[in-house]
C-alpha positions in Angstrom: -41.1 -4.3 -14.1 -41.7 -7.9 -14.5 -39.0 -10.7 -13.2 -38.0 -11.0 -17.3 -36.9 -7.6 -17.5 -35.3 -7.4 -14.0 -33.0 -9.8 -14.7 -32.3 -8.3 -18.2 -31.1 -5.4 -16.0 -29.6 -7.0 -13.7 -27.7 -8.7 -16.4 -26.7 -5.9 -18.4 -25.5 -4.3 -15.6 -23.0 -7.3 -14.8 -21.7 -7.6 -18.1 -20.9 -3.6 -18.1 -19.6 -3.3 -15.0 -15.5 -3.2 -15.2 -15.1 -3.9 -11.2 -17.6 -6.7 -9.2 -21.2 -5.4 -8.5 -22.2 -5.1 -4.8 -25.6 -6.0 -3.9 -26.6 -2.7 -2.9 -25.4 -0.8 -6.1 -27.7 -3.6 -7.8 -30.6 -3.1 -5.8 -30.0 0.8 -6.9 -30.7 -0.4 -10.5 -34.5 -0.5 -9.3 -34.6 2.5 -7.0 -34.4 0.0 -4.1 -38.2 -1.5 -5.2 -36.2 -5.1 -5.5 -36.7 -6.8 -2.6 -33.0 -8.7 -1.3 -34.4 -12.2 -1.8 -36.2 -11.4 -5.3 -32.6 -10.2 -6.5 -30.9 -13.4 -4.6 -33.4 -15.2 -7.0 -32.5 -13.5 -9.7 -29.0 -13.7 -9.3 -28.6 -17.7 -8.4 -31.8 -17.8 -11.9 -28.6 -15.8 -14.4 -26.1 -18.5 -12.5 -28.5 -21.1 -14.0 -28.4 -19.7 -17.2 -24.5 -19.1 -18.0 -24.1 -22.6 -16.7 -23.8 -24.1 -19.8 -21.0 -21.4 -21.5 -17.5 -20.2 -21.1 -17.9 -17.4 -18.7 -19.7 -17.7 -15.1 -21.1 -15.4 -12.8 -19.8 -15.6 -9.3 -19.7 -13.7 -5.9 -16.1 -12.6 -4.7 -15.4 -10.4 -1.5 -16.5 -6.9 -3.6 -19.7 -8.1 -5.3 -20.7 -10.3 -7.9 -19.3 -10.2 -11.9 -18.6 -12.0 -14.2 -15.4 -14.1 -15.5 -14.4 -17.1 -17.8 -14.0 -20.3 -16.5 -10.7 -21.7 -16.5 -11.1 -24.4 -18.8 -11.0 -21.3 -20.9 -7.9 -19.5 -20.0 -6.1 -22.1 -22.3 -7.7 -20.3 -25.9 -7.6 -16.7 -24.1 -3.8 -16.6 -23.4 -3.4 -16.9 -27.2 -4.9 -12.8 -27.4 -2.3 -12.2 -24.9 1.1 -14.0 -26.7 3.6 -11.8 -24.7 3.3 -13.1 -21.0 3.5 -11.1 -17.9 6.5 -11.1 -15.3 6.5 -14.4 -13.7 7.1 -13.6 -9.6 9.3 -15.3 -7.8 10.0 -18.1 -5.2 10.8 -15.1 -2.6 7.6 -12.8 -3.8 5.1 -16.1 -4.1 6.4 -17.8 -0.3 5.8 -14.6 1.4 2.1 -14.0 -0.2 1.9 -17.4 0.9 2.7 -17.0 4.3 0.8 -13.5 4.8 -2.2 -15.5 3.3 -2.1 -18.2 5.7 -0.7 -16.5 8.6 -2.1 -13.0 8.7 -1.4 -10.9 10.5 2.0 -11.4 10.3 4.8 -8.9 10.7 8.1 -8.8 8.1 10.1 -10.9 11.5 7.9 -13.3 11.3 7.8 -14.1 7.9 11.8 -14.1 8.4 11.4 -17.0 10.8 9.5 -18.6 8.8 11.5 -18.3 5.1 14.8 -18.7 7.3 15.9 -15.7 5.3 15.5 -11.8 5.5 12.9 -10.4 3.2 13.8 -7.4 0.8 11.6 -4.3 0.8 10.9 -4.5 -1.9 9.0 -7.3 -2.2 6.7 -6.6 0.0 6.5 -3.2 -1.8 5.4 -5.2 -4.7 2.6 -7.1 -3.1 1.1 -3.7 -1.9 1.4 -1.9 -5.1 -0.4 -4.8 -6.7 -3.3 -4.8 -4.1 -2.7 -8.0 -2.7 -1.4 -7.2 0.7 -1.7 -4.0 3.1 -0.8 -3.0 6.7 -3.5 -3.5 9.3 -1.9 -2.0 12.3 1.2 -2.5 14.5 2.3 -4.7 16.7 2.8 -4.0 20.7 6.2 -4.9 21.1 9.9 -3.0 20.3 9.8 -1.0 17.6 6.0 -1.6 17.0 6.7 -3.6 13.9 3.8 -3.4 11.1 1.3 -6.0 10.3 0.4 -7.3 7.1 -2.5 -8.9 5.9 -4.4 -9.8 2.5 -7.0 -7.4 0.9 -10.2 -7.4 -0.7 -8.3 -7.4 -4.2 -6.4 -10.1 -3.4 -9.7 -12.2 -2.3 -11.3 -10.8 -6.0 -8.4 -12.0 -7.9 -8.4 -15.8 -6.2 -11.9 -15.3 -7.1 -12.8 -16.0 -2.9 -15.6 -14.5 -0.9 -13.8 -14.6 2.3 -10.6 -16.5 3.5 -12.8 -19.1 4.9 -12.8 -20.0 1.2 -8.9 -20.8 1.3 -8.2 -24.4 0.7 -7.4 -26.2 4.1 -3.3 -26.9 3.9 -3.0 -30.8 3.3 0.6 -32.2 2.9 3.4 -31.6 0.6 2.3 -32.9 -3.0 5.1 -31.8 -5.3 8.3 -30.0 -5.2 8.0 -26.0 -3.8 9.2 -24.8 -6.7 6.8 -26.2 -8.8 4.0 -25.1 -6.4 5.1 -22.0 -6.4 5.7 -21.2 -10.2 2.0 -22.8 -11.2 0.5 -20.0 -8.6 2.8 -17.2 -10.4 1.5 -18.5 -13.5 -1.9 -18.5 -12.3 -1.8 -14.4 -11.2 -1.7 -12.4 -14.5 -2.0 -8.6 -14.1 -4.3 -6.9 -16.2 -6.8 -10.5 -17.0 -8.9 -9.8 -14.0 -11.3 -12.6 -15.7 -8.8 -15.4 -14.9 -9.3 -17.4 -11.8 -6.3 -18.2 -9.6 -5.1 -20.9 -9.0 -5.9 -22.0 -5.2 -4.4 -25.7 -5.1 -1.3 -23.9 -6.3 -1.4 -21.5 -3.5 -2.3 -24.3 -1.0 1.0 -26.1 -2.0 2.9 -22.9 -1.5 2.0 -22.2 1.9 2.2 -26.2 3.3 6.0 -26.5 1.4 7.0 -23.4 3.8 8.0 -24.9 6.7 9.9 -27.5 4.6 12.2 -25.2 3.3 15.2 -24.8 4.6 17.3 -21.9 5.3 20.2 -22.8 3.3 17.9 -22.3 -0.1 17.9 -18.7 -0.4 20.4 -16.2 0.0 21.0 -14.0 2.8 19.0 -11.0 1.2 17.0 -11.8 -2.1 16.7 -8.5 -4.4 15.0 -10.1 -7.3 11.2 -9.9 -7.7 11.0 -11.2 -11.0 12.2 -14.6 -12.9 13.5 -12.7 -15.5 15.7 -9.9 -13.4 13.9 -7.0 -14.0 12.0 -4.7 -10.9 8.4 -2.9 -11.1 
């Protein structure tokens, strides 16, 4: 098989694929006879050639796949009029803080928000992928630890958390931070790329919050009152 057809392959397989492509389930394609720098080549070579349209090929923490840019999310929203449940303040601060802090127990996000954290909100962020326990903590009680997945590194469109935008200083109100990253995360359009300046807002307005802006226990999850 010449480099032509490999990439063809290679290719097809990308654009078929519903989850990202790991390298080794693409070197299967070929019975393992592609070599890992001839597929590198191949890969960065289909980079090259999507360059100029509306969907890119990138790596993310799972594999490689492709996605639209986001310059196209604005035209793509209009096959999906009826928008998904916007999260939020409480839901998008403590991905926020498990993002930037992990591992973190449920206390310490507490100290952090300056208010106690419903279940069920973190309940949320683990049915959605997003966030998982690691392990527990040595002290009383042997509190949990949570920490960001894989999924939640595939949805930001990230490779690794080294990827996470360094926190700078407070740009514009939380709020606002915080609804442009809910806006961002749509369930279900796993070809839209998340917003990470968004996110980067959210977690640097944390500590500016104070206590006296949320309730003593926050049962909503969603904007518009209604639970998953």
């Amino acid at each position: 098989m010449n480099t032509a057809e490999a990439k063809r392959v290679l290719e097809t397989a990308l654009s078929c694929t519903p989850q990202p492509l790991h390298v080794r389930d693409m070197r299967a394609l070929f019975d393992e006879g592609l070599g890992l720098d001839t597929l590198k080549q191949l890969l960065a070579d289909l980079q090259d050639d999507w360059a100029q349209r509306g969907v890119e090929l990138v790596s993310v923490a799972t594999g490689w796949r492709f996605q639209s840019r986001p310059e196209m999310r604005e035209y793509l929203d209009r096959l999906h009029p009826e928008k998904p449940p916007r999260y939020t303040r409480a839901v998008l601060e403590t991905l926020a803080i498990i993002a930037y802090r992990q591992p973190v127990t449920r206390g310490d996000m507490e100290d952090i928000r300056g208010v106690t954290i419903n279940s069920l909100i973190l309940k949320q962020l683990e049915d959605r992928g997003w966030v998982e326990s690691i392990g527990h903590r040595e002290a009383p009680g042997r509190p949990a630890l949570f920490a960001t997945t894989r999924q939640f590194l595939d949805d930001l469109g990230l490779e690794s958390l080294d990827q996470l935008p360094l926190l700078d200083g407070p740009q514009t109100q939380m709020v606002d931070a915080l609804q442009n990253l809910s806006d961002s995360i749509q369930p279900g359009l796993d070809m839209e790329a998340v917003d990470l300046p968004a996110l980067t807002l959210a977690a640097g307005l944390l500590e500016e919050a104070s206590p006296e802006e949320g309730a003593a226990i926050e049962p909503d999850l969603f904007l518009d009152g209604t639970e998953p």
